[in-house]
N, C-alpha and C positions, 0 to 999 in steps of 0.2 A: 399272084402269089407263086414262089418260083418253088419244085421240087419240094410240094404237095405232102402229107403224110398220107398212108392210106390207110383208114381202123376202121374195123367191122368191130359193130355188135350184137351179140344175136344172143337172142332171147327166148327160150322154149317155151309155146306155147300151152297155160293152164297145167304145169307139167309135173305135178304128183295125181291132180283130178286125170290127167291123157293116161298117164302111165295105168292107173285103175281100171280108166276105159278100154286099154289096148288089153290088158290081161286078163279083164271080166268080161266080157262080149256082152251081157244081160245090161252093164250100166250105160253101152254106148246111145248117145241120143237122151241122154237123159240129164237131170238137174242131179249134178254130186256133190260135196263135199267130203276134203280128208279131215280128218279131225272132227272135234269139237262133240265127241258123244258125253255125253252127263250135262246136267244143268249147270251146271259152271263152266260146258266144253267153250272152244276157242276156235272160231275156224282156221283151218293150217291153208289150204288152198280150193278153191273151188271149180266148176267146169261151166265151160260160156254160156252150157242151156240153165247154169244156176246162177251166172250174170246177170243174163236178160231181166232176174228178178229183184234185181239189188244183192245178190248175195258176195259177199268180199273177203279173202283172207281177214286174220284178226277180229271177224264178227265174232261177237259171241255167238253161240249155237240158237239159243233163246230167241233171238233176235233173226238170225237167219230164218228160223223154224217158220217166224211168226210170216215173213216177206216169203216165202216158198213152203207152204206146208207140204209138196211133196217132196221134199226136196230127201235126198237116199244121203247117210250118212255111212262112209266108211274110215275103218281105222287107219294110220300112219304105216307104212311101210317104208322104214328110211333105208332098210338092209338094199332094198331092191331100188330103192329111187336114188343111191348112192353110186351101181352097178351101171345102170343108165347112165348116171353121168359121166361115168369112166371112159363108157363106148363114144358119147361122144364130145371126150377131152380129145380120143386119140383122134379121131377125122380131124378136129382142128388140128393136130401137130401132123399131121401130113401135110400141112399147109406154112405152116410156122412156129417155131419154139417162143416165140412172144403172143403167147398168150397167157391175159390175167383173169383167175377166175375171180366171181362175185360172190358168186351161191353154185350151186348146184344144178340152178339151170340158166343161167347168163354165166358173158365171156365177153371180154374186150381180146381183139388180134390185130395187131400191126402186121401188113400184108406188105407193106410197103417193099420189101426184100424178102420174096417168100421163096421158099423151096424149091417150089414149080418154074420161078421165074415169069410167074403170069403178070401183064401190064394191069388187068381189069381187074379193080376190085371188087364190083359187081359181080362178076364173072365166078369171082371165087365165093362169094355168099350165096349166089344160086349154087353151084355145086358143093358146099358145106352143106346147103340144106337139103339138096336133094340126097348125098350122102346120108346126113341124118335120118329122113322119110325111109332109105331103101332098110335101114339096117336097125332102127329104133321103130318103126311105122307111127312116129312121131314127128309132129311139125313143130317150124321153128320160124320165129319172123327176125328180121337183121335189118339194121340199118347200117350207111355206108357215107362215112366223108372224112373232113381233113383230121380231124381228133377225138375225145372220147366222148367231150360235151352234144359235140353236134350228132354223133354217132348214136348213142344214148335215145336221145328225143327220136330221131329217126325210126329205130327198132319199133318203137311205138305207136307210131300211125296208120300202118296196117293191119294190125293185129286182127285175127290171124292168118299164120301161114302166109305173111305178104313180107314186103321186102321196098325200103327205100333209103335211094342215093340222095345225097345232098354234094351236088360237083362243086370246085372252088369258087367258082364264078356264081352258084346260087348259096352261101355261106351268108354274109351278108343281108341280104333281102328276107333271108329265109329267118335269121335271130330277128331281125328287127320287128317280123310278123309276128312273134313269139311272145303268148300272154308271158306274163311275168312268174308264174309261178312254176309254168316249167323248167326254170333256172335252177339249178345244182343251190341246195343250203338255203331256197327259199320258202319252207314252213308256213305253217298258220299264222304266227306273230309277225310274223316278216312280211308276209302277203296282206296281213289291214295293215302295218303302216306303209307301204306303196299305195294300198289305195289310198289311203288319205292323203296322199302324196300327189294324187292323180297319176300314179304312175300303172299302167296297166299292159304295155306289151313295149318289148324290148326295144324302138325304137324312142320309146318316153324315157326306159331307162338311159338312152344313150346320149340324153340330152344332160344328165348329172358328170359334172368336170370330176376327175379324182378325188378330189378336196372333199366335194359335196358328198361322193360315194361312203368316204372313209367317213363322214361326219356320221351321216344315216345310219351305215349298217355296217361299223366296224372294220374287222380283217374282212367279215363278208365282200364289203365296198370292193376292197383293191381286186378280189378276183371276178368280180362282176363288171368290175371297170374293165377289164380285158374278155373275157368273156362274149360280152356283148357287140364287142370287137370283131370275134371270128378268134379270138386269140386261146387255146387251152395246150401248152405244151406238158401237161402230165404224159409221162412216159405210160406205154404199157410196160406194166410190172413182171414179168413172169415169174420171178424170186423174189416175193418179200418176205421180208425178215418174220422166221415165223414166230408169234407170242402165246402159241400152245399148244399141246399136243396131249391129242385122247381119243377112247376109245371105247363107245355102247351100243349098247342090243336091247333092239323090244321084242320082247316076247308076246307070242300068239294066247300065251293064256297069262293069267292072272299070279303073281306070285304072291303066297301069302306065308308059308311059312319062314320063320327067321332062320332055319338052317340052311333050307335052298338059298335063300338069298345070300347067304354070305358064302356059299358054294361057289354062284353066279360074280356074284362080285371078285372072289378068289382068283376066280379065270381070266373075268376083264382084266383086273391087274398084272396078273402072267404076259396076258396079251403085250399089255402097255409098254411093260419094264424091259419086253424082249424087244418090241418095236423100236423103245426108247436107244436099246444101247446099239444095234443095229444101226439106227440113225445118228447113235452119240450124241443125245440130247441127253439132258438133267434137268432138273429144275428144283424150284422152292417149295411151290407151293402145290399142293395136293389136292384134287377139286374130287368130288362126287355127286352125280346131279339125280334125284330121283321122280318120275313119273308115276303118278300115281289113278288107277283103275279110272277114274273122272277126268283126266289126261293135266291138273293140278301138277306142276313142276314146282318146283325147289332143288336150291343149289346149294351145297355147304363148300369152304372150304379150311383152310391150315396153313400157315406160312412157317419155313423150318430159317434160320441163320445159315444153315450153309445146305448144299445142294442134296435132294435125298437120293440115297446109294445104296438102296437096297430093297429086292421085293417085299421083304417083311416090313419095312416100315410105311411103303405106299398101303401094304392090305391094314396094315393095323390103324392106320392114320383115316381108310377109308372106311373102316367100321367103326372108328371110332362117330366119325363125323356121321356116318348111317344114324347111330344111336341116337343123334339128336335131329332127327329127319321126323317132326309129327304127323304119322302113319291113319291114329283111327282107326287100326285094323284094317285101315283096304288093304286094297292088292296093286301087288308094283307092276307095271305095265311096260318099265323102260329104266335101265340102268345105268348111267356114264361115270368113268370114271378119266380123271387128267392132270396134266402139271402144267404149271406155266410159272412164270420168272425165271423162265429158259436160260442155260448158258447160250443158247445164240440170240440173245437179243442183249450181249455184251459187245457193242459196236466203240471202236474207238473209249474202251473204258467207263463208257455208260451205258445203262441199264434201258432199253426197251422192252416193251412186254408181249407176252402174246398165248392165246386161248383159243 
């Protein structure tokens, strides 16, 4: 394979549970969870001594409770786990301006033409993460090869705080080891019918011609037909076209009367409309998302014909849509407010979205 790509991906380990750990000293060593308080809570992220238990994002709390009864619940801190991430967007851009974020705490980087001028990709994933460790006291696991697929599964295998290469010459060997569900877009549905296929690690898939791929499993087929190749030419993105733009805050207590809230809301909107025209975005549609004391989300939104131009009609549009937000009297825990049907996702005359 001649002139190689080289993408890291790194992956923050347990990283709204580390972040609580790093700033409570009481919960280090211990079984956490962010989120999920009330009986209908959700787990948002958990920490490895509450792995060990079966405990997983997206658990219901109930359910967690039941598989770790000690398990320490604390609440969402997105202000602070946002801040985090910033610190270490910028250590990756000391290395490269192509970097794509995911979330919050993953990052795809094409190193391949980096800043430094460093040959070793490796080299630079250890010093990213030791970066990270000195100045977040946060660990991060990376994986390291020719594109994002094989990058991706790599980040993963050490977890935590480890770190693993997949070189050109182990690409190959190294998919065709690879049960089948580790593959990009292969699901529950998709994973029984492989088995029934007998198809279980990617050199079984690479016995399916084109033909038979596309028969099977659609559009899926054609990129698994390369795939399994060594093949994934997706670009790291560092610009993608954005399809929304917003802006919210959780509060440490509980909001219950309707005049603070439309205070609260008044303000996110200010924020937005100024962020907005500063950035010279507009959009259509007007979103308001509410969180409520049980961590219970709901979203409303508004779609306008042409672009909305003014602070008064995002706040009046977002009270509006508040209004029909069913409350029960709790107390709001989390406010957003957003647009999206952006003017920049007018590319060539058509309309892409973005939130």
């Amino acid at each position: 394979m001649s002139n190689p790509r080289k993408i890291i991906h790194v992956d923050m380990d347990a990283f709204f549970a580390s972040v609580e750990q790093r700033d409570y000293p009481h919960l280090r060593g211990k079984p956490v969870a962010v989120g999920g308080l009330g009986e209908r809570g959700v787990i948002a992220a958990a920490s490895y001594e509450a792995r060990v238990f079966g405990v997983r994002s997206a658990m219901p709390s109930s359910v967690a409770k039941r598989k770790c009864p000690h398990l320490i619940f604390v609440k969402h801190r997105f202000d602070q786990y946002k801040a985090v991430s910033r610190q270490i967007r910028e250590i990756f851009e000391k290395y490269t301006n192509l970097v794509e974020p995911l979330s919050l705490d993953e990052a795809f980087l094409d190193v391949t033409h980096n800043k430094l001028g460093l040959k070793s990709a490796m080299f630079i994933a250890q010093e990213i993460k030791r970066e990270i460790f000195d100045e977040t006291q946060l660990t991060a696991s990376a994986g390291v090869s020719i594109n994002k697929f094989v990058a991706k599964i790599a980040s993963d295998m050490n977890k935590p705080n480890g770190i693993t290469t997949i070189l050109p010459e182990e690409v190959i060997p190294f998919i065709e080891k690879l049960d089948v569900n580790k593959f990009f877009g292969v699901g529950k549905v998709t994973g029984e019918k492989m088995k029934r296929l007998n198809i279980n690690t990617g050199a079984d898939l690479k016995k399916l011609s084109a033909l038979e791929m596309n028969q099977h499993f659609g559009k899926l087929g054609n990129y698994l037909y390369d795939a399994v190749r060594g093949i994934d030419l997706r670009p790291v993105q560092a610009n993608r076209i954005r399809k929304s733009f917003s802006n919210e805050t959780t509060y440490s207590y509980d909001l219950l009367d309707d005049q603070d809230i439309y205070e609260e809301i008044k303000k996110l909107v200010s924020k937005l409309f100024d962020d907005s025209i500063r950035s010279k975005i507009q959009g259509r549609t007007v979103h308001i998302k509410i969180r409520l004391d049980d961590f219970t989300t709901m979203s409303r939104s508004k779609t306008f014909l042409s672009f909305v131009s003014s602070k008064k009609q995002i706040f009046e549009s977002c009270i509006e849509l508040f209004e029909k937000v069913p409350r029960n009297h709790q107390g709001i825990r989390l406010i957003g407010v957003g647009l999206s049907n952006l003017n920049t996702e007018f590319k060539n005359n058509q309309l892409t979205l973005n939130f």
